[in-house]
DSSP file (Angstrom, degrees, kcal/mol; ACC not computed):
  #  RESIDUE AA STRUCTURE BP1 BP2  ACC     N-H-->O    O-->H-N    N-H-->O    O-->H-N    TCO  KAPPA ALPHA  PHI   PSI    X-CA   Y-CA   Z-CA
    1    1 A X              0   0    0      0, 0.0     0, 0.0     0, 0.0     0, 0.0   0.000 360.0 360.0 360.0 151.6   24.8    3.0  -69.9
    2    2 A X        -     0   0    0      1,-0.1     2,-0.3     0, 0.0     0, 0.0  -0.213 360.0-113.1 -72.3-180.0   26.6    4.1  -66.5
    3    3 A X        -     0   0    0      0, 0.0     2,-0.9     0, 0.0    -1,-0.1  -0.850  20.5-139.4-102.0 147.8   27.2    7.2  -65.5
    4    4 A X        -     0   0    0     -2,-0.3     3,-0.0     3,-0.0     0, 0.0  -0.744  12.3-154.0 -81.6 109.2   30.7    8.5  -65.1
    5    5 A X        -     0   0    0     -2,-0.9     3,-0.1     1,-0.1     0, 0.0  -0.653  31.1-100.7 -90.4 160.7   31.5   10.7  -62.2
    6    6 A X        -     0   0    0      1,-0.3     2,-0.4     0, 0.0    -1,-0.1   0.517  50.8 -68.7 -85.4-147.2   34.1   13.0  -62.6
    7    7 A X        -     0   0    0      1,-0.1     2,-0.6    -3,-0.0    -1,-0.3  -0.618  65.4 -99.2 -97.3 155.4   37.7   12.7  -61.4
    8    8 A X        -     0   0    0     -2,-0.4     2,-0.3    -3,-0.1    -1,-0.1  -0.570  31.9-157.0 -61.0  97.0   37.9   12.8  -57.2
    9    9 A X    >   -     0   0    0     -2,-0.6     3,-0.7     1,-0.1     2,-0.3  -0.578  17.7-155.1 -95.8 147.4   38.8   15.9  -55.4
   10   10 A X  T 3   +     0   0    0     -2,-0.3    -1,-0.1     1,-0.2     6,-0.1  -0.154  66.1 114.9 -98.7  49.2   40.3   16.0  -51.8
   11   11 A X  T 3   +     0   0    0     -2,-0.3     2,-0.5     4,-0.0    -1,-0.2   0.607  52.0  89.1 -73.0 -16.4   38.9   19.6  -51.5
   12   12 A X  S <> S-     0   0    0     -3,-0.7     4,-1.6     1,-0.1     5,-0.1  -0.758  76.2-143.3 -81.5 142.9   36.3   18.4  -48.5
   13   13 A X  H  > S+     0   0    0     -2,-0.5     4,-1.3     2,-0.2    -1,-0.1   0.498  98.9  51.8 -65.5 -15.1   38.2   18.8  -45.4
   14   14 A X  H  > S+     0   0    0      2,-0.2     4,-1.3     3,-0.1    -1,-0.1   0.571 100.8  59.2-113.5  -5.3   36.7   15.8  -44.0
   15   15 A X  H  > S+     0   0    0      2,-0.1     4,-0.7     3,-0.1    -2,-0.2   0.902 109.9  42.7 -73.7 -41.1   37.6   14.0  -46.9
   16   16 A X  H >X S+     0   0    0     -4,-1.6     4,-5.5     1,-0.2     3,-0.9   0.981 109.2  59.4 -39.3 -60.3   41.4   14.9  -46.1
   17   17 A X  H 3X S+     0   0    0     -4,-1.3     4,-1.0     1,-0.3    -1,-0.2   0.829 109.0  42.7 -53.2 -39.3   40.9   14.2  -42.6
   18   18 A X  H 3< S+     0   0    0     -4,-1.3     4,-0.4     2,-0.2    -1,-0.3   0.551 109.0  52.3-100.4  13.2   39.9   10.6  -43.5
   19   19 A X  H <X S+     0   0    0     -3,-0.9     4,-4.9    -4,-0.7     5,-0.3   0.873 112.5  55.9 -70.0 -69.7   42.5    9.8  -46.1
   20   20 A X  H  X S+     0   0    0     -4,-5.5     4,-2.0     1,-0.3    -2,-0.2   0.884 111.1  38.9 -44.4 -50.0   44.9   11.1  -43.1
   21   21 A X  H  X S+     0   0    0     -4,-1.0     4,-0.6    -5,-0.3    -1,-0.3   0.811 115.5  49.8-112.2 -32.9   43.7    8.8  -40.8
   22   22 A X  H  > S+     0   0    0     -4,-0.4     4,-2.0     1,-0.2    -1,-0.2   0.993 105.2  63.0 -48.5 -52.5   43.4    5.8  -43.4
   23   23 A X  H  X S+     0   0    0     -4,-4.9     4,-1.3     2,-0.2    -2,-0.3   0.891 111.7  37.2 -45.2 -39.9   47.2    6.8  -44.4
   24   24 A X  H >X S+     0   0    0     -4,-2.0     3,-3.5    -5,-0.3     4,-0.9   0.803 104.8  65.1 -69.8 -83.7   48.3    5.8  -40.6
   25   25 A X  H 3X S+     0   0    0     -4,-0.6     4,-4.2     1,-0.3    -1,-0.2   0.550 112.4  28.9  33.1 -85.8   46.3    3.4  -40.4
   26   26 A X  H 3X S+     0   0    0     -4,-2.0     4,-1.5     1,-0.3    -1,-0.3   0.713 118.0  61.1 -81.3 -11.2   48.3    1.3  -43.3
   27   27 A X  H <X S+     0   0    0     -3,-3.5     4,-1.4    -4,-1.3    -1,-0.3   0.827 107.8  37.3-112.3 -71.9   51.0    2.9  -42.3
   28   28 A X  H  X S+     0   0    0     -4,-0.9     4,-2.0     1,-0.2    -2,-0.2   0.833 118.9  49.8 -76.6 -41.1   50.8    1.4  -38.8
   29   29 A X  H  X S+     0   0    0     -4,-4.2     4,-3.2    -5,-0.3     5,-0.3   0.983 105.8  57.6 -65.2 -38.6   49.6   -1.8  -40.1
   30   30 A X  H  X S+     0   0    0     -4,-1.5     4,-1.8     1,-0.3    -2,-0.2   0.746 111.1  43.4 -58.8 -35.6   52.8   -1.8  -42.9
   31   31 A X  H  X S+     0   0    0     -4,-1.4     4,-3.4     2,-0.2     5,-0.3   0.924 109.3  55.3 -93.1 -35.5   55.6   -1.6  -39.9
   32   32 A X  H  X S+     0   0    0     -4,-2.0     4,-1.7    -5,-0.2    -2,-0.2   0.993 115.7  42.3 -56.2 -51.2   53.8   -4.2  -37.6
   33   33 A X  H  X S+     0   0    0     -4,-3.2     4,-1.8     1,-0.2     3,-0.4   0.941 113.6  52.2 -43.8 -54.6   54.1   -6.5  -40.9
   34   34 A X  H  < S+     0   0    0     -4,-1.8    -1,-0.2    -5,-0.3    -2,-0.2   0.846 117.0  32.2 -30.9 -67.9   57.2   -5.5  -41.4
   35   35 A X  H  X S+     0   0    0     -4,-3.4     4,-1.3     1,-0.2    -1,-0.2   0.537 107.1  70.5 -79.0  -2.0   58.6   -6.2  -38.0
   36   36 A X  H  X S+     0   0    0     -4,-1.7     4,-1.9    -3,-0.4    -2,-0.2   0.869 107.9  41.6 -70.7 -59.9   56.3   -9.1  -37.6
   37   37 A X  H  X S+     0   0    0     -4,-1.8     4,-1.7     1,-0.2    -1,-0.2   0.466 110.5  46.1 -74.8 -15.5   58.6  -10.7  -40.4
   38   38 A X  H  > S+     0   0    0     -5,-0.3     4,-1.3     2,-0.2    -1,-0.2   0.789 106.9  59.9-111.4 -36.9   61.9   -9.9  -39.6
   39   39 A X  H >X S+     0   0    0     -4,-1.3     4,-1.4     2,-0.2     3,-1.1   0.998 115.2  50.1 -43.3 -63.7   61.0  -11.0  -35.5
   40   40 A X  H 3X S+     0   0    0     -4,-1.9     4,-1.4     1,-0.3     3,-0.2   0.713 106.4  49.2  -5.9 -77.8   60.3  -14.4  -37.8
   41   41 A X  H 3< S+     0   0    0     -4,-1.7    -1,-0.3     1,-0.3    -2,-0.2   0.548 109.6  46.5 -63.8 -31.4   63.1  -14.4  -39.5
   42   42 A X  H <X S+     0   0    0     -4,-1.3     4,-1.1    -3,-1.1    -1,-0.3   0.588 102.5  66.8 -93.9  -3.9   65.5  -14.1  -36.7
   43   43 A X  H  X S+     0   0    0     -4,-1.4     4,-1.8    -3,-0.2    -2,-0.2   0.827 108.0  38.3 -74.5 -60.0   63.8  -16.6  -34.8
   44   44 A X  H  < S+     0   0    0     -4,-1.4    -2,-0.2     2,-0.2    -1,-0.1   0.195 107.5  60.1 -94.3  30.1   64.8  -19.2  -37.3
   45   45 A X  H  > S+     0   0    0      2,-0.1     4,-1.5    -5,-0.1    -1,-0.2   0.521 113.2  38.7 -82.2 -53.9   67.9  -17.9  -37.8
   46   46 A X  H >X S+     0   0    0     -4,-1.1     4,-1.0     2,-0.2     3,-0.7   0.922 115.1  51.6 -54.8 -35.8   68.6  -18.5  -33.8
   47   47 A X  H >X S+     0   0    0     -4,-1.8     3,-1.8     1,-0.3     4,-1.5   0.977 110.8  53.2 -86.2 -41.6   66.7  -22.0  -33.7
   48   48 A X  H 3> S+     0   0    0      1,-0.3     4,-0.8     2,-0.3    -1,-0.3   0.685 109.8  46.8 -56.0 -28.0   69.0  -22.8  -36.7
   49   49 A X  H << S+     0   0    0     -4,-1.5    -1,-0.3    -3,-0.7    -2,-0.2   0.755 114.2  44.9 -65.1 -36.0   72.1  -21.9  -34.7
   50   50 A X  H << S+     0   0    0     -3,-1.8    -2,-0.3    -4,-1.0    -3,-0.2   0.633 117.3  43.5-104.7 -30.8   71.2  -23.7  -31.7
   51   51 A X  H  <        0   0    0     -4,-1.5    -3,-0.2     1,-0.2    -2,-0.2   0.902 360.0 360.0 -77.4 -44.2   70.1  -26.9  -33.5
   52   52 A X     <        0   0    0     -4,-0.8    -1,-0.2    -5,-0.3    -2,-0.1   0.253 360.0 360.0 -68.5 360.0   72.6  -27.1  -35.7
């Protein structure tokens, strides 16, 4: 049978620190997506104005 390990504590300081630095991280990727999509989107909004 496994073993369980108990529940996870952010008590290490260098465990914070790399939580923190994951959190931008997704953070940073989440607004490039973001704007990534919405550049898209307004890109074929124009070509649709101008061909049409």
């Amino acid at each position: 049978m496994a073993q369980h390990g108990g529940a996870m504590t952010t008590d290490d300081p260098e465990l914070k620190a790399f939580l923190q630095a994951r959190e931008r991280v997704y953070g940073g990727f989440l607004t490039f997506v973001t704007w990534s999509i919405v550049g898209i989107v307004l890109l074929l909004i124009l070509l649709a104005v101008f061909l049409l």
